[in-house]
ZAKOLZA-563083 format. One record per residue (C-alpha): residue in three letters; y, z, x. Coordinates in steps of 0.25 Angstrom, whole numbers, padded with zeros to 4 digits, always signed. Each point is the difference from the previous one (the first is absolute). Last residue first. Layout:
BEGIN
alaYZX
...
This chain:
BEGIN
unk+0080+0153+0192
unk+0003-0005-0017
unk+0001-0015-0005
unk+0005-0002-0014
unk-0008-0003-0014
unk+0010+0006-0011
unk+0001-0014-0008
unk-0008-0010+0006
unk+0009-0011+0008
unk+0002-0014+0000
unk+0003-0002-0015
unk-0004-0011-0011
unk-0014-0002+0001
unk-0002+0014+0002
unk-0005+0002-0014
unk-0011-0013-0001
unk-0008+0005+0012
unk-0009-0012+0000
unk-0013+0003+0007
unk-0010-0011+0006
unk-0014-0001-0005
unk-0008-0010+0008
unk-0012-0007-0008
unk-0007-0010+0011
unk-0007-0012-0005
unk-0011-0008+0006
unk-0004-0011-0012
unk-0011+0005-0011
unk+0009+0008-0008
unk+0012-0010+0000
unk+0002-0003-0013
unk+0014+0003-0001
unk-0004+0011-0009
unk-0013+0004+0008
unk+0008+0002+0012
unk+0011+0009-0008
unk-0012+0010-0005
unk-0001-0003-0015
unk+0007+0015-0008
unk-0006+0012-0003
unk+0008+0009+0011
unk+0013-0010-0004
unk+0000+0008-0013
unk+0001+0013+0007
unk+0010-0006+0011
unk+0010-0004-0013
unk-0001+0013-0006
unk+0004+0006+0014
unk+0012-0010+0002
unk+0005+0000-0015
unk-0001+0015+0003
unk+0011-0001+0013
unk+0007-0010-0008
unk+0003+0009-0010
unk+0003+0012+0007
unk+0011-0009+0009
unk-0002-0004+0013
unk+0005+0007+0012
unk-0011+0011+0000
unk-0009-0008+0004
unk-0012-0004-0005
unk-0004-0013+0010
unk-0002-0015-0004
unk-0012-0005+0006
unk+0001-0015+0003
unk-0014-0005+0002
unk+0000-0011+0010
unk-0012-0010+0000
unk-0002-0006+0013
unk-0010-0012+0000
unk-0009-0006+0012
unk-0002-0016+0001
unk-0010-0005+0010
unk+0003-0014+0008
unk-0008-0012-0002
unk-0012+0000+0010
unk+0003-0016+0008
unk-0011+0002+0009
unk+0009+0003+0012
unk+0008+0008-0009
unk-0011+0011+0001
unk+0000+0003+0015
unk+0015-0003-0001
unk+0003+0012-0010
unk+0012-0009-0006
unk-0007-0001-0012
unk+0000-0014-0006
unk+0012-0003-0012
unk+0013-0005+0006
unk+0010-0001-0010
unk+0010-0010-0004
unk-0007-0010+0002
unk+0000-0008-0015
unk-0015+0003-0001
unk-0001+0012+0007
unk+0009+0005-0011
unk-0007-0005-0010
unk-0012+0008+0004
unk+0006+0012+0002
unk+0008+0000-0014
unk-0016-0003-0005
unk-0005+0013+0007
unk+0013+0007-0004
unk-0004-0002-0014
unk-0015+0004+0002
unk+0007+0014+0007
unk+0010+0001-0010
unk-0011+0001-0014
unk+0007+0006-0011
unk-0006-0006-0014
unk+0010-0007-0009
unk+0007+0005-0011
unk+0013+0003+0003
unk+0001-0012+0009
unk+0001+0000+0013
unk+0009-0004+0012
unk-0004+0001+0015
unk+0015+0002+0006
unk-0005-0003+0017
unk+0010+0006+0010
unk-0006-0006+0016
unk-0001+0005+0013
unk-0004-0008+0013
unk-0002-0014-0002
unk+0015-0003-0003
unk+0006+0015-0001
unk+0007+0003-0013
unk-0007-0010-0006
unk+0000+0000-0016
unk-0014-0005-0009
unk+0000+0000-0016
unk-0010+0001-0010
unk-0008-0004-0012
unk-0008+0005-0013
unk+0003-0001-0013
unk-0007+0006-0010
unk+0008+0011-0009
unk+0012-0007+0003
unk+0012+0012+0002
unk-0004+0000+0013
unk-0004+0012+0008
unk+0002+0000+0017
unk-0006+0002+0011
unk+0008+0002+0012
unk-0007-0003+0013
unk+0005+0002+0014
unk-0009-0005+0012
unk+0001+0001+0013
unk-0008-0009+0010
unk-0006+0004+0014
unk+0000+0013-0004
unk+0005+0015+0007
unk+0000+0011-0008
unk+0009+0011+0007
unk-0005+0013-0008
unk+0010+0010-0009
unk+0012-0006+0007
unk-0002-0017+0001
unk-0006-0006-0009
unk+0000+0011-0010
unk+0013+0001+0000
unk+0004-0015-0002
unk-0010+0004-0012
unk+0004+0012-0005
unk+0017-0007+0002
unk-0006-0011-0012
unk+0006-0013+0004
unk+0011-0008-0003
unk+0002-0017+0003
unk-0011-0004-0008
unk+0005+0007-0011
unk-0011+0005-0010
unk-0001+0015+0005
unk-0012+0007-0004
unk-0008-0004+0014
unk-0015-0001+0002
unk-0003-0001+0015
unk-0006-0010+0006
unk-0008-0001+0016
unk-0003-0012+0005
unk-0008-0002+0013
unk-0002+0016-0003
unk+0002+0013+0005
unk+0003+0001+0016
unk+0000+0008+0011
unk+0014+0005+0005
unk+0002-0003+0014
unk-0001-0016-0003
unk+0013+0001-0005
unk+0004-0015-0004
unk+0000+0002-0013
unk+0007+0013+0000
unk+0013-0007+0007
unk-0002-0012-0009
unk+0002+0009-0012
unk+0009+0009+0006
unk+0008-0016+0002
unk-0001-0001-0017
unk+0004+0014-0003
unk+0013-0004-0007
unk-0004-0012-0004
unk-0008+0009-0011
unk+0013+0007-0007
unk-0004+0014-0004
unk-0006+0005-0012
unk+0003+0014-0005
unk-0009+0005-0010
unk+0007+0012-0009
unk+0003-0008-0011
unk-0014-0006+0000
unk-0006+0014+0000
unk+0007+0004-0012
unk+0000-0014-0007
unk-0017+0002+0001
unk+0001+0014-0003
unk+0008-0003-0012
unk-0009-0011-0009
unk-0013+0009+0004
unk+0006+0010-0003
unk+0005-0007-0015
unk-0016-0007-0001
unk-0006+0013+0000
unk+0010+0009-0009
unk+0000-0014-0011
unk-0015+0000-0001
unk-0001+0013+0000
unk+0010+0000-0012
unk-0009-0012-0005
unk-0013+0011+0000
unk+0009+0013-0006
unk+0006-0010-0014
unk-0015-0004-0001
unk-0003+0011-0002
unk+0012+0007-0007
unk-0001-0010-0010
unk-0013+0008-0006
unk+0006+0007-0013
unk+0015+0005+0008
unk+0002-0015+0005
unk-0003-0005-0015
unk+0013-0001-0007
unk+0005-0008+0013
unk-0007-0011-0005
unk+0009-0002-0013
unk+0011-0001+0012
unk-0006-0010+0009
unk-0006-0009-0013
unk+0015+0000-0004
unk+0004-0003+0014
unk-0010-0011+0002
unk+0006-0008-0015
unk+0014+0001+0003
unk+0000-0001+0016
unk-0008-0013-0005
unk+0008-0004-0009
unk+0014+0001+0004
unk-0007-0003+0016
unk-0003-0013-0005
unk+0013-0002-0008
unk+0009+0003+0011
unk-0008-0008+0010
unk+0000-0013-0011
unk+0015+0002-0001
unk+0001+0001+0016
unk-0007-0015+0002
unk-0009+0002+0012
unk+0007-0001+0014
unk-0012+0004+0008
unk+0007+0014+0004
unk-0001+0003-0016
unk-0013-0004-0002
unk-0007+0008+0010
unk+0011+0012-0005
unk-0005-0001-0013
unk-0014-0001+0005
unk+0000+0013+0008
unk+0005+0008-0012
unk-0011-0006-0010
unk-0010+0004+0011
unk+0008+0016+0000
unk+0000+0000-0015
unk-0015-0005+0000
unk-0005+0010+0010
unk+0009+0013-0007
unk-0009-0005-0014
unk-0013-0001+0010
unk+0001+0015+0004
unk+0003+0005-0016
unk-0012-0007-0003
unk-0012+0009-0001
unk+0001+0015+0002
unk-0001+0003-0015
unk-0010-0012-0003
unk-0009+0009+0010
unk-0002+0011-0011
unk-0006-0011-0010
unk-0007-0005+0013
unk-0008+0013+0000
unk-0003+0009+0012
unk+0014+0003+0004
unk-0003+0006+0014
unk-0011-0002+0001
unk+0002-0015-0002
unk+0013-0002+0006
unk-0008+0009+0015
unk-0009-0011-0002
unk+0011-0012+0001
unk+0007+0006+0011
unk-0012+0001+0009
unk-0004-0015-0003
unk+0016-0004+0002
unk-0003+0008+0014
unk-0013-0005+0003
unk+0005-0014-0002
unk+0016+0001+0007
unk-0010+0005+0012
unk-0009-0011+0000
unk+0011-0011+0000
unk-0008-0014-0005
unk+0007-0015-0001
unk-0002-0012-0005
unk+0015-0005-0001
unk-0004-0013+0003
unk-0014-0002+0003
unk-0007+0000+0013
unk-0010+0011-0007
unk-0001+0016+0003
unk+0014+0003+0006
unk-0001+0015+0005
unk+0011+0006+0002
unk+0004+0014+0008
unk+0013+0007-0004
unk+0014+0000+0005
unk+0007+0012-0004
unk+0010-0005-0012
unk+0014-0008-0001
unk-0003-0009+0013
unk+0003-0012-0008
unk-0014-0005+0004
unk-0006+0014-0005
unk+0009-0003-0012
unk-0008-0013-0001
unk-0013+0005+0000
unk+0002+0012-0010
unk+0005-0011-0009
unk-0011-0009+0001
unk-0011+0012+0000
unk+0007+0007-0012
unk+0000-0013-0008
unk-0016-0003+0004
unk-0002+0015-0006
unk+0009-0003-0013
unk-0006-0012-0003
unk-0014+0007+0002
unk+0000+0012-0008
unk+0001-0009-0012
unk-0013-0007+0005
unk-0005+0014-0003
unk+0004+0000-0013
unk-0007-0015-0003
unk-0014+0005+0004
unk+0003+0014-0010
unk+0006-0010-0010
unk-0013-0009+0001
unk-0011+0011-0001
unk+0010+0007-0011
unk-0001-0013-0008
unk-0016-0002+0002
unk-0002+0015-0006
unk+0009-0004-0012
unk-0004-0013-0003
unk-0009+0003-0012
unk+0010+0010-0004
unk+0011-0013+0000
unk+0012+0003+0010
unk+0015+0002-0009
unk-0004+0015+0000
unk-0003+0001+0016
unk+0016-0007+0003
unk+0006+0011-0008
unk-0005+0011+0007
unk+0000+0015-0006
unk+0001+0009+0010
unk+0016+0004-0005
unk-0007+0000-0015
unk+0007-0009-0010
unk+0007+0007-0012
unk-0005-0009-0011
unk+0010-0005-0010
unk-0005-0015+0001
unk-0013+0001+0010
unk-0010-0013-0005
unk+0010-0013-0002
unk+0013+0005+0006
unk-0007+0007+0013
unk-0011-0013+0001
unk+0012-0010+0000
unk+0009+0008+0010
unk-0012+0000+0010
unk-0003-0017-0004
unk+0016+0000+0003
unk-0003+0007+0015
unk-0014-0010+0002
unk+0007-0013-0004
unk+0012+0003+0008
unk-0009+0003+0012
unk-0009-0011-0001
unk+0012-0010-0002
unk+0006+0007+0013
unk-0012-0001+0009
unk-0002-0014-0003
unk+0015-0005+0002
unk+0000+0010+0013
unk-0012-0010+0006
unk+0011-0010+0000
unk+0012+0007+0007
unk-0010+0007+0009
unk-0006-0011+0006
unk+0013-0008+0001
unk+0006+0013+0009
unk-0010+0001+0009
unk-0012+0009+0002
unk+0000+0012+0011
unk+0015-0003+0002
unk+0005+0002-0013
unk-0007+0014-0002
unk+0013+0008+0002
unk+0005-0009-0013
unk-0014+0004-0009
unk+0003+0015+0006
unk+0013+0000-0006
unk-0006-0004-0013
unk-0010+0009-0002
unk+0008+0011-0006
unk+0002-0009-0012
unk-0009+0005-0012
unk+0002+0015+0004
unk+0015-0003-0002
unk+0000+0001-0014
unk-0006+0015-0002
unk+0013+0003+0008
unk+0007-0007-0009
unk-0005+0010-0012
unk+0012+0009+0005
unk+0010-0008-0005
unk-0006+0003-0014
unk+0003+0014+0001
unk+0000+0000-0015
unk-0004-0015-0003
unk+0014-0006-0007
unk+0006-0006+0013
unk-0011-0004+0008
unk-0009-0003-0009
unk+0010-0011-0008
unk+0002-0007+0015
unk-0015-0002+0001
unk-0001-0004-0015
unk+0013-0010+0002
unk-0007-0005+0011
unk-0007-0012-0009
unk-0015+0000+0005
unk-0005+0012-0006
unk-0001-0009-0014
unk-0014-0002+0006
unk-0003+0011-0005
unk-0002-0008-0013
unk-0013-0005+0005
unk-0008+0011-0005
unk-0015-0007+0001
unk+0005-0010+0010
unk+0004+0010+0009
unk-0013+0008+0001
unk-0008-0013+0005
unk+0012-0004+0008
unk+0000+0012+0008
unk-0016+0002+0002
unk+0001-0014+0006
unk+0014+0002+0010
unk-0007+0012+0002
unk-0012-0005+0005
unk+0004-0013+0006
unk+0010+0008+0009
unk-0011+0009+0006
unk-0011-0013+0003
unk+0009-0006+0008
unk+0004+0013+0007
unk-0015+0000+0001
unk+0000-0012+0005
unk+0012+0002+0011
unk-0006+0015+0006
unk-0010-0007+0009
unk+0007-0012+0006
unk+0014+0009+0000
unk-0007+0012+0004
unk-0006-0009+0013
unk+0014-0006+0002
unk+0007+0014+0000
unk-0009+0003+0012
unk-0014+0008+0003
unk+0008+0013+0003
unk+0005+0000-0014
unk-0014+0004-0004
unk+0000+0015+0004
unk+0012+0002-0010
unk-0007-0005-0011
unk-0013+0008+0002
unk+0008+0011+0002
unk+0009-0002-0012
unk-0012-0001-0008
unk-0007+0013+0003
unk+0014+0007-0004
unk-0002-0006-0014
unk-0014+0003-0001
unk+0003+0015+0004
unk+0012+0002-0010
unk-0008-0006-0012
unk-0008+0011-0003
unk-0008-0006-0013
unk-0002+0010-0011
unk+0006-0009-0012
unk-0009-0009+0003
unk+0003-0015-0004
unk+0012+0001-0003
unk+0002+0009+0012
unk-0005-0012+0008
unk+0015-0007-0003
unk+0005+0011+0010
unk-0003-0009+0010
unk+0009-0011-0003
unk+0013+0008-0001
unk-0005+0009+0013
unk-0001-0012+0008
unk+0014-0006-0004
unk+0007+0014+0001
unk-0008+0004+0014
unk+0001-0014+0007
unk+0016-0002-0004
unk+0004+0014+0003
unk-0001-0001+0016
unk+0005-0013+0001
unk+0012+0004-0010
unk+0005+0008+0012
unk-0002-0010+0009
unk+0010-0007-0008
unk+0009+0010-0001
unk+0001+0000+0015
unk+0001-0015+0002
unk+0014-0001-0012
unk+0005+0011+0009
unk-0001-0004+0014
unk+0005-0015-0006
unk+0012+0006-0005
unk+0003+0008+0012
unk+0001-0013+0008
unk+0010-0006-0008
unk+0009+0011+0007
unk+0003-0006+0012
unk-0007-0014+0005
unk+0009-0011-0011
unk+0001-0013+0004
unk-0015-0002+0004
unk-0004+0011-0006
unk-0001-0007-0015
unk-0012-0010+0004
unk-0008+0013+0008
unk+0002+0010-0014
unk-0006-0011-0007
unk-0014+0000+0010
unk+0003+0015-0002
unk+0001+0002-0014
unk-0013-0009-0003
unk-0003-0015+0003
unk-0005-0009+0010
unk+0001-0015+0001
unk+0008-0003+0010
unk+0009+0011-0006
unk+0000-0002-0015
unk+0011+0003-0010
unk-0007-0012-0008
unk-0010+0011-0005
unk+0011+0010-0004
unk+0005-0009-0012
unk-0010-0008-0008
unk-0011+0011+0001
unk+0007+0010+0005
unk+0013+0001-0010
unk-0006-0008-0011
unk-0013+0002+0000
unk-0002+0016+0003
unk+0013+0005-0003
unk+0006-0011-0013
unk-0013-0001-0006
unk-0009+0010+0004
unk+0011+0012-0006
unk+0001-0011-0012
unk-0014+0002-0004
unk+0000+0015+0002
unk+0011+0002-0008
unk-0004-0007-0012
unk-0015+0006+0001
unk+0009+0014-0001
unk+0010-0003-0010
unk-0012-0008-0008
unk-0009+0014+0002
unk+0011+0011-0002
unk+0008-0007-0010
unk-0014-0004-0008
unk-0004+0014+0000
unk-0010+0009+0008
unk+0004+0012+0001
unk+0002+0006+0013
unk-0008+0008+0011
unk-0003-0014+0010
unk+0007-0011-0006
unk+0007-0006+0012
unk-0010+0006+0010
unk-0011-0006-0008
unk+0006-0013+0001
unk+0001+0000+0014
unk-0013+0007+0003
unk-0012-0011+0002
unk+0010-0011-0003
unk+0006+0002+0013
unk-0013-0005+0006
unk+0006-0014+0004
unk+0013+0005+0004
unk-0008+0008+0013
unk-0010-0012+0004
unk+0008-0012-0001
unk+0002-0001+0014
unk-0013+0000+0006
unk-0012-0005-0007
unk+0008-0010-0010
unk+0008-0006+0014
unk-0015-0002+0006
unk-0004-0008-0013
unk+0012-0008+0001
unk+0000-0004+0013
unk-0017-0003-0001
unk+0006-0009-0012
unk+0010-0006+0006
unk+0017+0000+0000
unk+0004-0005+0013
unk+0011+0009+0008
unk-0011+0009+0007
unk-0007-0010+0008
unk+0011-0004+0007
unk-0002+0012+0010
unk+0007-0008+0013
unk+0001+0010+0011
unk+0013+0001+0008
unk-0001-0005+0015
unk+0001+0008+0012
């Protein structure tokens, strides 16, 4: 079990680059639709507000969007793949406790932004058709969109790439053009780069703090870009980001151009946008075409991000296992038909709810600000455990704890205007992953395993038993320990209590997950030469579970070196040299609600059996839906684990 190559990703080429434009830039790319408009929304229009504003936005890209992922994040790469959990994976190593709890977090607010990013950037560029007519119901073509979207996903992330990447093209030209062309006839807001008008903003602005949450619209792409890593290498992001971020300046300073030049001492009407008054009138129908195509491209950096992380929690085992669908042999290509319809689901329920994006600017950012706080924890600790100088981590996480907290706190402003949204969906987020997170450490505490030399001559024994029909040539069961010397007590009892299964060969096999999102190997103990063996099959996070194509090949090796015998023993087959069959036991620990275990655990255990009711079906998550399995549920009776006798049970005449 070898791990695949995918060297295609780390060259820099023109189909990369047109792919990276259709995927990952999505989301930042169509802040300029509202950003600007959510700084200056309902205020006088001065050149402190507008340089303070343009100012602020300029550097916000700067030092979060380039510098820290960009430059920083992107080389915080995990075999090539990014986002909270593939940085979560490389910091874990030396540290499993409560690392953990960041990267449930940072994942659940970023689903939470999954369902607002389709319905803000759609409904921004939309609602340009009210220029055009006034009467127009926008609130139907918006929702028509989403489902057209979120039926396409199903083709493959490469298919929107290829699809999406020219008219992403096409979306950055426009502004960067329609920005330059209102610049250079007020050129003087170009004064917006020195800080000094951002910082002077903040401090003399009444409620000027407040206007950052107007700022971070213009970077909440940026965790998505990192969580996209995988989908199109790190060079091919770092050079297509020079184009995106050259059009994106150009279009926020041609913004601030056209408010100074045409709108001085106006009061600028909340569902006003900015961006449709820097378009020529000519233009105007073509520019709402483009920025409509362009909004739901936005959708799709956050929709391939959700299916990335939703991928590799299911691996971590931190959410009910869901069915996948990989739609091409690329990397990363992958397609979670419940995460899809839920995400659609959520993104039309955003839209009734608050109809226009002006009101979803309210619930938009405050999710993403906990995300970055949580990323930018992750990599101080990434760099501390990999000896990095400590002055540079102190002024990392200076500036960055700084600059995220201040975006935090002026987002928290919003929670009771529409951050109660998506406040509710990374809360279920967080509910889901946390039972799932203590059910499992519930159950494992309460698994006993028991020393396999122990039962090695009642394994002869029932091998040889010829009174007791038999179940397989080779009969394996999925263990959770990853000792080769213990063994799950459910299976030692289902071997030999709940039915005698007599095999010719045993097999125990312990899957486990790697930190590597794409490695792929194992490892074979004898325990009785010929007869029973304990196989470690290791994955990594990312890749597909398949234990019956893996045992196959551990077979085949084995047969090789001769350390297993591999025709049936039913002589009226062997004689033709039939290989043997292979049957598998799953063991389904059931824990039961007694009333020796806590109330908590007792509705962390029924939560956790209704989440489990929607979850992949064991066989199919080890890939073994077409091969002979058996499911066996086995109880655990965790509150008498520690006494011999039950409280007020006695024997009566």
């Amino acid at each position: 079990m070898s791990k695949p190559q995918h060297n295609s990703l780390n060259k820099v080429s023109f189909a990369g680059i047109l792919v990276t434009l259709g995927i990952v830039y999505g989301d930042i790319g169509t802040s300029p639709l509202y950003a600007l408009k959510a700084i200056v929304s309902d205020k006088v229009i001065t050149p402190d507000l507008v340089l303070g504003g343009v100012s602020l936005v300029f550097w916000t890209l700067a030092l979060i969007t380039s510098f820290k992922y960009v430059r920083l994040a992107l080389d915080i790469d995990n075999n090539g793949e990014g986002g909270i959990f593939a940085l979560f994976a490389m910091v874990r190593r030396k540290n499993r406790g409560w690392l953990i709890f960041l990267a449930i977090i940072g994942c659940s607010t970023l689903m939470a932004d999954g369902f607002l990013t389709p319905s803000i950037s759609i409904s921004s560029a939309v609602e340009g058709l009210i220029l055009l007519n006034p009467n127009i119901k926008t609130v139907p073509i918006v929702i028509g969109i989403l489902i057209v979207l979120f039926v396409f996903q199903q083709f493959g992330t490469n298919v929107v790439g290829k699809t999406f990447g020219p008219v992403m093209t096409l979306w950055f030209l426009t502004m960067a053009i329609f920005g330059f062309l209102a610049l250079i006839e007020y050129p003087q807001v170009l004064k917006a780069i020195n800080p000094y008008y951002g910082i002077h903003l903040l401090a003399n602005y009444p409620k000027g703090f407040l206007i950052l949450g107007g700022v971070f619209l213009c970077t909440t792409g940026a965790e998505a870009l990192y969580s996209d890593l995988g989908h199109c290498g790190k060079k091919n992001i770092r050079v297509s980001w020079i184009f995106v971020n050259i059009s994106l300046i150009l279009c926020y300073f041609g913004q601030g151009a056209e408010l100074l030049k045409n709108n001085m001492g106006e009061v600028w009407p909340a569902d006003r946008s900015v961006f449709y008054q820097i378009a020529p009138n000519g233009l105007l129908p073509l520019t709402i075409i483009i920025a409509s195509l362009a909004a739901i491209i936005a959708s799709q950096a956050l929709i391939t991000g959700a299916f990335s992380l939703i991928n590799e929690a299911m691996k971590l085992r931190l959410i009910p296992l869901l069915k996948i669908n990989y739609p091409t042999q690329l990397r990363g290509q992958i397609y979670i038909p419940f995460i899809n319809w839920l995400l659609l689901g959520g993104c039309i329920l955003v839209v009734l709810i608050f109809r226009e994006s002006t009101n979803m600017e309210a619930a938009y950012g405050l999710a993403i600000t906990i995300n970055m706080l949580m990323t930018t924890t992750l990599m101080v600790i990434f760099y501390y455990y990999h000896k990095v100088k400590l002055l540079y981590i102190i002024v990392f996480g200076a500036v960055f704890y700084t600059i995220e907290g201040a975006f935090f706190l002026s987002n928290i402003d919003k929670f009771f205007h529409g951050g109660w949204f998506s406040f509710l969906i990374s809360a279920f987020f967080v509910f889901v992953m946390y039972i799932q997170l203590r059910a499992r450490a519930l159950r494992t505490k309460h698994i006993a395993f028991v020393n396999v030399n122990e039962y090695k001559e009642k394994l002869i024994a029932l091998m040889g038993d010829e009174t007791i029909p038999k179940e397989a040539t080779n009969l394996v069961f999925m263990s959770m320990s990853g000792n080769k010397e213990m063994i799950d007590s459910n299976i030692i009892y289902s071997i030999f209590r709940k039915k005698p299964k007599r095999a010719d060969v045993y097999w125990f096999v312990h899957m486990e997950i790697l930190n590597e999102p794409f490695e792929r190997n194992y490892s074979v103990d004898t325990i009785i030469p010929q007869k029973c063996f304990f196989v470690t099959v290791r994955y990594g996070f990312k890749v597909e579970h398949k234990i019956n194509l893996a045992m196959n090949q551990i077979m085949n090796d084995m047969v090789e070196r001769g350390e297993v015998d591999n025709i049936t023993r039913h002589p009226s087959l062997r004689q033709f040299n039939m290989p043997g069959d292979f049957k598998y036991y799953l063991i389904n620990s059931r824990v039961s609600v007694d009333d020796r275990i806590t109330p908590v655990e007792q509705f962390i255990i029924r939560v956790y059996r209704i989440i489990k009711s929607i979850s992949l079906p064991p066989d199919k998550d080890f890939g073994l839906e077409v091969s002979n399995v058996v499911v066996e549920t086995v109880p655990i009776n965790i509150g008498l684990r520690q006494t011999k006798t039950i409280d007020g049970l006695h024997r009566v005449k």
